[in-house]
C-alpha positions in Angstrom: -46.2 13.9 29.4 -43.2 15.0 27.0 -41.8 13.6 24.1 -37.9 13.4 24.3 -35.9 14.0 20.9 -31.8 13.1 21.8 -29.3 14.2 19.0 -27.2 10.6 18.2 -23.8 12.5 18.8 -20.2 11.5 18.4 -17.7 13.5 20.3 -16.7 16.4 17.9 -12.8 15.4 18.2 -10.4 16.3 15.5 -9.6 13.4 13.2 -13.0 11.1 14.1 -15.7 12.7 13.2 -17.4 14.0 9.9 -14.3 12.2 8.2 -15.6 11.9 5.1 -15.5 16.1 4.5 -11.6 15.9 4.8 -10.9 17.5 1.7 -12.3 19.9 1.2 -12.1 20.8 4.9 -9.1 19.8 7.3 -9.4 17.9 10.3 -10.2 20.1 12.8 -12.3 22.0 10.6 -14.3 19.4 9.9 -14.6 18.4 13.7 -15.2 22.5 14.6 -18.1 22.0 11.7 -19.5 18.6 13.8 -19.2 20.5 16.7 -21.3 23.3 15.6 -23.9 21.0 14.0 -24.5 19.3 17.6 -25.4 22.8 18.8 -27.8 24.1 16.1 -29.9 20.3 16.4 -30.3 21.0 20.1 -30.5 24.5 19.9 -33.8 23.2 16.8 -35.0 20.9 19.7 -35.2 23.9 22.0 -37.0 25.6 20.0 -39.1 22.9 19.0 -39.6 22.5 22.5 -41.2 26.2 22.9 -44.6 25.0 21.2 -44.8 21.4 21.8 -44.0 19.2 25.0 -40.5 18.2 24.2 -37.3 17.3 26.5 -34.1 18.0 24.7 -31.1 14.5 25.3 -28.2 14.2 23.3 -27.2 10.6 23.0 -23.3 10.4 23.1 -20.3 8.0 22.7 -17.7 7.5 23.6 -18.7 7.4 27.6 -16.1 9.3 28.7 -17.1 12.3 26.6 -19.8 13.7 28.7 -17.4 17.3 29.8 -17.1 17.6 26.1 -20.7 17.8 25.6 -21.6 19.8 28.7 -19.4 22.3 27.7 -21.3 22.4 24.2 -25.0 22.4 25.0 -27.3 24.5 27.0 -28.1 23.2 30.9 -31.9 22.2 29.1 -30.3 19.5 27.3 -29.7 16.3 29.4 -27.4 13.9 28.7 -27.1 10.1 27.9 -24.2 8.1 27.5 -24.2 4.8 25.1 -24.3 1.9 26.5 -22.9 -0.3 23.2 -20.8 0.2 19.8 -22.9 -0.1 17.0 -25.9 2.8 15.4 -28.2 -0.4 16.0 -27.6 -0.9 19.0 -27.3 2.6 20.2 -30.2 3.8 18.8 -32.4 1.1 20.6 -30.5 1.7 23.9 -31.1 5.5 23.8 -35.0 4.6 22.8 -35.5 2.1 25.8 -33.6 4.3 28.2 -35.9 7.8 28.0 -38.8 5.4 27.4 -38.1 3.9 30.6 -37.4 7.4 32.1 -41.5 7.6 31.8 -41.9 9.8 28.3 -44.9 9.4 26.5 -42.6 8.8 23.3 -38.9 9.3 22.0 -37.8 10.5 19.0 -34.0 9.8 17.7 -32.4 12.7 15.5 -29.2 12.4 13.4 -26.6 15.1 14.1 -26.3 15.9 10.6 -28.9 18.2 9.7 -28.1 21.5 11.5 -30.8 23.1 9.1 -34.1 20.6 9.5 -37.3 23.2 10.0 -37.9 23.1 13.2 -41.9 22.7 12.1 -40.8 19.4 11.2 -39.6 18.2 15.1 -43.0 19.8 16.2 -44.9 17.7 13.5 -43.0 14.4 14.9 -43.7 15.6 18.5 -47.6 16.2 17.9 -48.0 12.4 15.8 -46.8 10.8 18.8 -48.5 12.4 21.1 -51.9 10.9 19.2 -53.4 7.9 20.8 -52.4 4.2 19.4 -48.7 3.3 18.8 -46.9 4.1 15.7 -43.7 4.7 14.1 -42.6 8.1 12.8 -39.5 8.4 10.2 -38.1 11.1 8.2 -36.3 9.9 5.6 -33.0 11.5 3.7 -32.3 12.3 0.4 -29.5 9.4 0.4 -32.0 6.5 1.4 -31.4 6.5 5.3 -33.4 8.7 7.8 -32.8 12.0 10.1 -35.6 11.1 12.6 -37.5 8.0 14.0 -39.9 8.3 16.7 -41.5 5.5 18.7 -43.8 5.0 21.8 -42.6 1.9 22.7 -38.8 0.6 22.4 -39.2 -2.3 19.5 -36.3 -4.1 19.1 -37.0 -5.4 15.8 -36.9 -2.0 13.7 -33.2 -1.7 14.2 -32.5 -5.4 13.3 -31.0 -6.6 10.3 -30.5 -3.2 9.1 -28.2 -2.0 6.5 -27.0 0.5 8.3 -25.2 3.3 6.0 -26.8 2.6 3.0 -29.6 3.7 0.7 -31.5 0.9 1.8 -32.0 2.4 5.5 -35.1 4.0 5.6 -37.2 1.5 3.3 -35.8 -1.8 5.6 -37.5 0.3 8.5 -40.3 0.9 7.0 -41.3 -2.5 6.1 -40.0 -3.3 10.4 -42.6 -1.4 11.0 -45.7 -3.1 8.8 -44.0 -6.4 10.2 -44.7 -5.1 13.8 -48.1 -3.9 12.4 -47.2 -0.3 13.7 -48.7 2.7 11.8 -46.0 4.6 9.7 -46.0 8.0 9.7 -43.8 9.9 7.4 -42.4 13.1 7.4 -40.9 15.2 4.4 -37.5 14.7 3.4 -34.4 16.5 4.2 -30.8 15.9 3.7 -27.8 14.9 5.8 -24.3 16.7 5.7 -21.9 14.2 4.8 -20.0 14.6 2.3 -18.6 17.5 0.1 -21.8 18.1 -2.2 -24.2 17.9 0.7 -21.8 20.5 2.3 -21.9 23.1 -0.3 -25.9 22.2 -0.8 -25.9 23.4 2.8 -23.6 26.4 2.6 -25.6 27.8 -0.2 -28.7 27.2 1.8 -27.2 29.3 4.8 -24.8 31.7 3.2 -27.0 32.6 0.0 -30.2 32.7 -1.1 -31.0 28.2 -1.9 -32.4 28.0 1.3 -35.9 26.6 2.1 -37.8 29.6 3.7 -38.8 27.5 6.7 -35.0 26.0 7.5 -34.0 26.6 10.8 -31.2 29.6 11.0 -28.3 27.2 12.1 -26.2 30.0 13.9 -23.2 28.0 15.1 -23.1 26.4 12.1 -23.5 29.3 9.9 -20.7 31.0 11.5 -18.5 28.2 11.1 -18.9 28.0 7.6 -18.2 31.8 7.2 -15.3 31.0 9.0 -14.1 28.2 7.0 -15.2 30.4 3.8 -12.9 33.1 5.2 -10.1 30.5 4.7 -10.7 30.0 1.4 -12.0 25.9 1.9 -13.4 25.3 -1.7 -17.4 24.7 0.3 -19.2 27.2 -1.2 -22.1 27.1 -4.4 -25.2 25.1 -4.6 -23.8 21.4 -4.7 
């Protein structure tokens, strides 16, 4: 039996994604920069996947990006196209789909932490694997969460959300004593969303303010020395 971890993806296209790091970055460095952070989560889930039983998905929208996301990803990492607008929504899909597909549990990952230790995915993997249902989150600095794992698709922890906020992860967290589901917690790590977070994570790659057990992030990291190599103001500790 495998747990399946899917990246929630947006196609990397210029002007639509990772919006909100345009300045410092332009455009289509910013969408180069999504692009690269789709492949370092899968290429994290792949190596996750090397000491636990783990099948890699990425989760995407708009439906007719699926060439876009081939080309990307490795042929290890399947595919599986939104059904509905909305993270809600989408989220739950993607949960009841690979459920359905017969895996012993799914985990959801954001596509915005390129650098998450990849001893965390194994942890997520391993308290889902235990017997008894439960809910497994890891929440982000800002007050939302990377990661939420479940064995069984329940609606309920992605209603009446406040989605975006810093309210995210608690509102989950209290679905989940509502549903009487055991809440498993992970440590925190940040998302890459906005300038600070970016240079938090450039120093973290590029210098020495990394965490010792981050995962390497090679597409990413190369990106950003690209970028750097443009002179985009991204660089210091954030």
């Amino acid at each position: 039996m495998t747990i399946a971890f899917a990246i929630m993806a947006k196609a990397p296209r210029v002007g639509q994604v990772k919006t909100r790091l345009v300045p410092p970055l332009s455009a289509a460095e910013a969408a180069a920069l999504g692009a690269a952070f789709i492949q370092d989560v899968a290429g994290n889930i792949l190596a996750a996947a090397e000491r636990a039983p783990i099948a890699g998905y990425v989760a995407y929208a708009p439906a007719d990006a699926a060439a876009m996301f081939r080309a990307l990803l490795p042929g290890a990492v399947g595919l599986v196209a939104s059904r509905r607008a909305g993270l809600g929504a989408s989220l739950f899909d993607a949960a009841e789909e690979l459920l359905a597909a017969g895996h012993e549990g799914v985990c959801l990952v954001n596509a915005d932490s390129p650098n998450l230790p990849t001893g965390t995915l194994i942890e997520a993997a391993r308290a889902l694997q235990r017997p008894g249902d439960r809910v497994v989150l890891g929440p982000a600095e800002d007050g939302g969460y990377y990661l939420i794992g479940l064995k069984q698709p329940h609606r309920r922890l992605f209603e009446e959300i406040d989605w975006s906020t810093e309210r995210v992860f608690r509102q989950t967290h209290d679905r989940a004593a509502e549903l009487g589901l055991e809440p498993v917690t992970l440590p925190e790590w940040y998302d890459v969303d906005d300038a600070a977070s970016l240079r938090h994570l450039s120093a973290s790659l590029l210098g020495n303010a990394g965490a010792r057990d981050q995962y390497p992030a090679p597409h990413t990291t190369a990106c950003l020395r690209r970028i750097l190599g443009k002179g985009a103001g991204v660089s210091g500790a954030g």
